[in-house]
C-alpha positions, 0 to 999 in steps of 0.5 A, a space after each residue: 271762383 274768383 280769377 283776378 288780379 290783386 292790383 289794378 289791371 287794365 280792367 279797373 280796381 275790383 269791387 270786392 263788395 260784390 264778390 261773396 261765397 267764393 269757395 274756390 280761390 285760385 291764385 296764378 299771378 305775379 310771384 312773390 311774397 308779398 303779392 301772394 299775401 296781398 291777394 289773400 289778405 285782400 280779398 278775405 271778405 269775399 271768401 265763402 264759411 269754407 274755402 279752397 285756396 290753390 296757389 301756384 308755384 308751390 315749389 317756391 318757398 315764399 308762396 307757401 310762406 305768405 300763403 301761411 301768413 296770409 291765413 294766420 293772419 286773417 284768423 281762418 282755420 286751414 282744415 287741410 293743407 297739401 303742396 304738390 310739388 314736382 322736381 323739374 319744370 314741365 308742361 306735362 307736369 305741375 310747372 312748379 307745384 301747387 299749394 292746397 288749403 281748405 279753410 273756415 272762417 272762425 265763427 
């Protein structure tokens, strides 16, 4: 699993040399395209054969678009794509969907 920021937080840079295999990429950070396509872009090579990516806030058409992009771009497989959303804003709920894509790399 990887949680981290795409820009340089207050941690430092990341050093994706040494992330491998990662089967769970969950994305809940600043919204907008063009970080979400970023973060994806980004971290492409530490991405396990198979992957799961999640990104928050799948209500939102622009994170469901540049999640898209992000993957076609990269050339990954999506072996399956689901996007729950919900139609109000609720703690006790999605707060505002979440976007599901199994991928593989192609080989």
């Amino acid at each position: 699993m990887l949680f981290r920021s795409v820009s340089q937080s207050r941690y430092g840079p990341v050093d994706t040399d040494k992330i491998k295999n990662v089967d769970l990429f969950f994305y809940d950070g600043p919204d907008g395209y063009q970080h979400i396509y970023r973060a994806i872009t980004k971290y492409k090579d530490c991405l396990a054969d198979q992957s799961i990516i999640v990104i928050d806030d799948a209500n939102w058409t622009d994170t469901t678009d540049a999640a898209k992009a992000a993957v076609k771009k990269l050339g990954l497989t999506v072996l399956y794509e689901k996007r729950i959303l919900n139609s109000i804003e609720s703690e006790k709920d999605w707060w505002n969907g979440v976007h599901v894509m199994v991928v593989a790399k192609t080989k």
